[in-house]
C-alpha positions as CSV (number, residue, x, y, z in Angstrom):
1,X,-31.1,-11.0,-62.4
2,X,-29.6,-10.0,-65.5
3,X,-30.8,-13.5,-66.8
4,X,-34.3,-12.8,-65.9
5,X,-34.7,-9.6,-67.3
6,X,-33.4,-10.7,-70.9
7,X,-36.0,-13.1,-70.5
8,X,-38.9,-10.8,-69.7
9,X,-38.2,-8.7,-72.2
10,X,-37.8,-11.4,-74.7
11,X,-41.7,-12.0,-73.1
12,X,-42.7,-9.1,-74.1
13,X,-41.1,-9.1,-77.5
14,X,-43.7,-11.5,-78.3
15,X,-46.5,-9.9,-76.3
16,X,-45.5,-6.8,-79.2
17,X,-45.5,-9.2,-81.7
18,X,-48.5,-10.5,-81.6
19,X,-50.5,-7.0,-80.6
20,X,-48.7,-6.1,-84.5
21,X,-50.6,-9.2,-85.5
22,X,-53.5,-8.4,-84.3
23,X,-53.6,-4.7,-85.7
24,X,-52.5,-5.7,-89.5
25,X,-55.4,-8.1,-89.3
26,X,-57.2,-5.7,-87.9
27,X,-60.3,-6.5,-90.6
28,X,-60.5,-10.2,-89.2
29,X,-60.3,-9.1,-85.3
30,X,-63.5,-6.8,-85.9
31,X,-65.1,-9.3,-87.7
32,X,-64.5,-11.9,-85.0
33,X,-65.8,-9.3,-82.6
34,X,-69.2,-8.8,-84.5
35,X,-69.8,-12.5,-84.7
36,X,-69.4,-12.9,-81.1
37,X,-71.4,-9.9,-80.3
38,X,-74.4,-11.6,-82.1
39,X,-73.8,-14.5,-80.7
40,X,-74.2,-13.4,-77.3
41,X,-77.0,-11.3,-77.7
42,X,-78.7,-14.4,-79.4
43,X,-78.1,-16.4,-76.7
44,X,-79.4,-13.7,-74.1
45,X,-82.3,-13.3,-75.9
46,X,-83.7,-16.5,-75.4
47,X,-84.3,-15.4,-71.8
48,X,-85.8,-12.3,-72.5
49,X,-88.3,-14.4,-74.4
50,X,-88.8,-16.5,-71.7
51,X,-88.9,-13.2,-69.8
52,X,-87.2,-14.3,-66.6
53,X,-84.0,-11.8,-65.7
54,X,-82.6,-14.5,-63.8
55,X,-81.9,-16.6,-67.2
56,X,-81.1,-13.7,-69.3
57,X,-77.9,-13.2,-66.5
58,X,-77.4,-16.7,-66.1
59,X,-77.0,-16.6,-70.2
60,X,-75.0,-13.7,-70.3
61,X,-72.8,-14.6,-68.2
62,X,-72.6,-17.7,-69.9
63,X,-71.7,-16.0,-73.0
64,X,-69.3,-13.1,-71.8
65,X,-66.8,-15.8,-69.8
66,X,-66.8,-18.6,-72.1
67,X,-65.5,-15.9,-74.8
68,X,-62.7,-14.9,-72.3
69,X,-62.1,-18.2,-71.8
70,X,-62.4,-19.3,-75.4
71,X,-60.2,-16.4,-76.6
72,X,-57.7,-17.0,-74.3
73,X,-57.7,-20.9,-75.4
74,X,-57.4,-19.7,-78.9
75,X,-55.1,-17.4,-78.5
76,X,-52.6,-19.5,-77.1
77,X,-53.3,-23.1,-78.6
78,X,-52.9,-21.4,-82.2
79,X,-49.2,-20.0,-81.4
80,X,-48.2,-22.7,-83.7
81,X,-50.1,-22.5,-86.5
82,X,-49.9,-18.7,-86.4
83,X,-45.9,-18.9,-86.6
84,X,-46.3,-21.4,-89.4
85,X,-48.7,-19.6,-91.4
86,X,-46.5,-16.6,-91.3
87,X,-43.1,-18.7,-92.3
88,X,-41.6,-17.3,-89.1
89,X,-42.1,-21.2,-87.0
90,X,-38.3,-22.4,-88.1
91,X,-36.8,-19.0,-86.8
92,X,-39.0,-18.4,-83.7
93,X,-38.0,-21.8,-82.3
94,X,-34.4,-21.7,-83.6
95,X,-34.1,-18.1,-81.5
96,X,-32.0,-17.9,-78.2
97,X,-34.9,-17.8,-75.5
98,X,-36.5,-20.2,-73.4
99,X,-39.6,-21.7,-74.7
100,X,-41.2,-20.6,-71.5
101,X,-41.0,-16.9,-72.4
102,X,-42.3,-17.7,-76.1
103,X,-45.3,-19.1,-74.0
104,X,-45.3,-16.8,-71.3
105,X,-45.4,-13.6,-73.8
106,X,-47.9,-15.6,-75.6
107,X,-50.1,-16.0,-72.8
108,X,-49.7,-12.4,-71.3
109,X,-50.9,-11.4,-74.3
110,X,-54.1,-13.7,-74.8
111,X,-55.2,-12.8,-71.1
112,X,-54.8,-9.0,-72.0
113,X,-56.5,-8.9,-75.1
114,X,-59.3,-11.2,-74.0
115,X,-60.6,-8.9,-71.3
116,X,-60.7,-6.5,-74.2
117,X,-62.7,-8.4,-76.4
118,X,-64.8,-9.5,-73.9
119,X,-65.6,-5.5,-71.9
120,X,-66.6,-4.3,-75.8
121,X,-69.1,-7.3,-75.8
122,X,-70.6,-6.5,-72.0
123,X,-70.9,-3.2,-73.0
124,X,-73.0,-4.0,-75.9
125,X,-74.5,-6.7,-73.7
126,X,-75.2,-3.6,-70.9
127,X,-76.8,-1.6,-73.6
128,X,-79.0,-3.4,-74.7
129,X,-80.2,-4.8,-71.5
130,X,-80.8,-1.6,-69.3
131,X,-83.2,-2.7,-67.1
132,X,-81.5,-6.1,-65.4
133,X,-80.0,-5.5,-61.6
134,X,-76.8,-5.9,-60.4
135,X,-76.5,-4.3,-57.0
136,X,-75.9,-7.0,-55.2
137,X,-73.0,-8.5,-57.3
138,X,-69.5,-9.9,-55.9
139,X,-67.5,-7.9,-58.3
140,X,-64.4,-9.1,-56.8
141,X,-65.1,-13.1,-55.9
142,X,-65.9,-13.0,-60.2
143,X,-63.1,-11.6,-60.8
144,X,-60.5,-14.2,-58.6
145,X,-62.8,-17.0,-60.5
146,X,-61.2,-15.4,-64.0
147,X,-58.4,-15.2,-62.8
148,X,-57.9,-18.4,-61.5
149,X,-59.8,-20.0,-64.9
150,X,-57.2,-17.8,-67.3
151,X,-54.3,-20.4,-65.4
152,X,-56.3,-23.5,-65.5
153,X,-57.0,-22.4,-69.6
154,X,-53.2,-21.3,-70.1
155,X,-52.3,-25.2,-68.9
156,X,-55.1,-26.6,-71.4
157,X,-53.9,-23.8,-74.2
158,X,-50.8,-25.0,-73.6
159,X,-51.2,-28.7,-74.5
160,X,-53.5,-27.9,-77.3
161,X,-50.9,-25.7,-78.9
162,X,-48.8,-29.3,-79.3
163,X,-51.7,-30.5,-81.7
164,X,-50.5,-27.8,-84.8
165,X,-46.7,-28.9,-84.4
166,X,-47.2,-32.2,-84.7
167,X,-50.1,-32.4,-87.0
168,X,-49.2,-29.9,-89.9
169,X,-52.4,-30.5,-91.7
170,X,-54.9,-31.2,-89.3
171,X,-53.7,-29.8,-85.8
172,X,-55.7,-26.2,-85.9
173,X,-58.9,-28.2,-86.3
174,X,-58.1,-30.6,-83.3
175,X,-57.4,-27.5,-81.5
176,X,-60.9,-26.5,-82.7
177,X,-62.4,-30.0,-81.7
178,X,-61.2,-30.1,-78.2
179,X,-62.5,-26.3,-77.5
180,X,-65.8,-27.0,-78.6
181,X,-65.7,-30.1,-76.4
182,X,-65.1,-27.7,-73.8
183,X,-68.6,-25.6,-74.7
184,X,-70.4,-29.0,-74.6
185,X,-69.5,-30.1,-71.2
186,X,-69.0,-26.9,-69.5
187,X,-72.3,-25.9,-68.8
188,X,-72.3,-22.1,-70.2
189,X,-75.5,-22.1,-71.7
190,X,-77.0,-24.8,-69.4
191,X,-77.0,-26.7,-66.0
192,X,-74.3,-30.0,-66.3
193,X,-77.7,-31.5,-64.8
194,X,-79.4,-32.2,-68.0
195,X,-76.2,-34.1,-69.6
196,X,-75.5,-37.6,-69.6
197,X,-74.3,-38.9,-66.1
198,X,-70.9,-39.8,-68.7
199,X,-70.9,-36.6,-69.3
200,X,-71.6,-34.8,-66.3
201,X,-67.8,-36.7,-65.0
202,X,-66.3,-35.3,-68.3
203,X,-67.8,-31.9,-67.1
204,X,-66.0,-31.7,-63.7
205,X,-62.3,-32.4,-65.8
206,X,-63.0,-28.9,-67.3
207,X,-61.7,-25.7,-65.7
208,X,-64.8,-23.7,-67.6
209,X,-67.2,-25.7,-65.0
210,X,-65.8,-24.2,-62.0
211,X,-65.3,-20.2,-63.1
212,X,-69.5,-20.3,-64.6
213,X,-70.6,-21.9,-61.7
214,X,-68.1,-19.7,-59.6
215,X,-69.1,-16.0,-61.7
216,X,-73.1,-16.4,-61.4
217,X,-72.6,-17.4,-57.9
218,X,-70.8,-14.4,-57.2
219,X,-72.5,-12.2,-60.1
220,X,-76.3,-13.1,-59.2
221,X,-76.6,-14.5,-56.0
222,X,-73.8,-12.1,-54.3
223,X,-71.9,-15.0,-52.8
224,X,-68.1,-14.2,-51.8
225,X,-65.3,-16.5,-52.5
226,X,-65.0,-17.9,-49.3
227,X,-68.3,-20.2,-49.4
228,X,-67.3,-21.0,-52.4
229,X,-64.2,-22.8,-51.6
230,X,-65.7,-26.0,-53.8
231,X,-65.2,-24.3,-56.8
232,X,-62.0,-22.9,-55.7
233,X,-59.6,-25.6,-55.0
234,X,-60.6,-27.5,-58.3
235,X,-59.0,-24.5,-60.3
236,X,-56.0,-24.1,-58.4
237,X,-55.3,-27.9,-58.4
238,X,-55.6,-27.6,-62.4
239,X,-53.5,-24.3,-62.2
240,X,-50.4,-25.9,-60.3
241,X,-51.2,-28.8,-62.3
242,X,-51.7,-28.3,-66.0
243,X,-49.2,-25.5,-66.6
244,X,-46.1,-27.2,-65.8
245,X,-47.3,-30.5,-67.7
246,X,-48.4,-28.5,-70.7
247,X,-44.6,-27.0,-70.9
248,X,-43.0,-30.4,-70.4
249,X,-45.0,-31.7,-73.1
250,X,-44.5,-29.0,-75.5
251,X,-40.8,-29.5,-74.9
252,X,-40.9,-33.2,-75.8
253,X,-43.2,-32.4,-78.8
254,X,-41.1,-29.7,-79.6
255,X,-37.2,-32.5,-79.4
256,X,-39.9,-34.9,-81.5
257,X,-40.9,-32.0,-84.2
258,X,-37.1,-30.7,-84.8
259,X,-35.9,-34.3,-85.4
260,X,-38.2,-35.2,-87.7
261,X,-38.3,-32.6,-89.3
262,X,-41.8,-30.6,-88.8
263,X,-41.2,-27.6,-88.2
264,X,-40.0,-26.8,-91.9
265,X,-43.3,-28.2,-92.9
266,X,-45.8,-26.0,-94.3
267,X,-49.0,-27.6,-94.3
């Protein structure tokens, strides 16, 4: 027990850390936050031009979880090249804790301050679109479908935080790469339909598939998790899955990056 709380705490050392990250780049955050503003009203306008409230949803809702879920990805698949950009890499993976708590505090935190990225940007969404109807949205069913996507994107963060250590000069733009791979395939802005049939199996290997599908079900049509149970079982198969691979790979990356070296590396 005494084991376990050193370690929580060491979780939430980080989960600190990186909130005093966050609020000395305070200028960049906002700016970030702007950008995806616009972006999501730009997208949600398209339906009000079409002027059909069931797209504009569809598209906000489209926008608001894919920058949870893109957040969160970020958040946690840039741990690396953060710790390496601030000169603190060497000493954060020298330090006496498991590399499971680094990850753990990392992800804490990237789950946290996505849902407040993303509630300032369905506010502004709210705002500006006064007149669209919720009443009979499954509140809750969304809710378990972000949730259970933040696990399935924790696994996938995870792995994609391997790219930085072992790429010092190119890894944050593969990081980049595979997340916008993600958008492509995921259907946020559109039905998987209208892609490729090659695509549309690349589409069904992405976690971001099943929480859209999953929120607008529950969002606009009012559908409660337990019809469906399709979407469900994907996302916890990925959870249980992709979590513990992404730490046992990060491990082995992490033996391959101290013996050769890497982590002193600066870019």
């Amino acid at each position: 027990m005494t084991a376990l709380t050193h370690e929580l705490r060491a979780s939430y050392a980080f989960v600190e850390r990186n909130f005093f990250l966050t609020r000395r780049y305070w200028g960049w955050e906002l700016a970030f936050l702007v950008y995806s503003v616009a972006g999501a009203l730009s997208i949600s306008l398209i339906g009000a031009a079409a002027g059909d409230p069931r797209l504009i949803l569809s598209l906000m809702i489209g926008a608001i979880f894919w920058n949870y879920l893109s957040v969160v990805f970020s958040w946690i698949a840039e741990t690396i090249a953060v710790e390496r950009w601030e000169g603190t890499l060497e000493y954060t993976m020298m330090a006496p804790v498991r590399r499971w708590t680094q990850l753990m505090g990392s992800c804490l935190y990237a789950m946290a301050y996505g849902l407040v990225h993303t509630a300032a940007i369905l506010v502004v969404l709210v705002l500006f679109f006064p007149e669209l109807e919720l009443t009979h949205a499954n509140v809750p069913a969304a809710a378990a479908f972000m949730l259970l996507g933040s696990f399935s994107f924790v696994g996938i963060g995870i792995m994609a935080a391997i790219l930085p250590l072992l790429y010092v000069e190119r890894g944050a733009q593969m990081t980049f790469v595979l997340q916008s791979c993600l958008l492509l395939v995921s259907g946020v802005y559109y039905p998987i339909e209208v892609l490729p049939p090659w695509m549309q199996v690349l589409s069904h290997l992405s976690p971001a598939t099943y929480v859209l599908e999953g929120v607008r079900g529950a969002l606009i049509d009012g559908l409660p998790l337990t019809s469906m149970l399709d979407l469900v079982w994907p996302l916890v198969v990925m959870g249980v899955v992709l979590i513990p691979t992404g730490l046992w790979a990060f491990g082995r990356a992490e033996r391959y990056a101290k013996r050769t070296g890497k982590l002193k590396r600066v870019g």
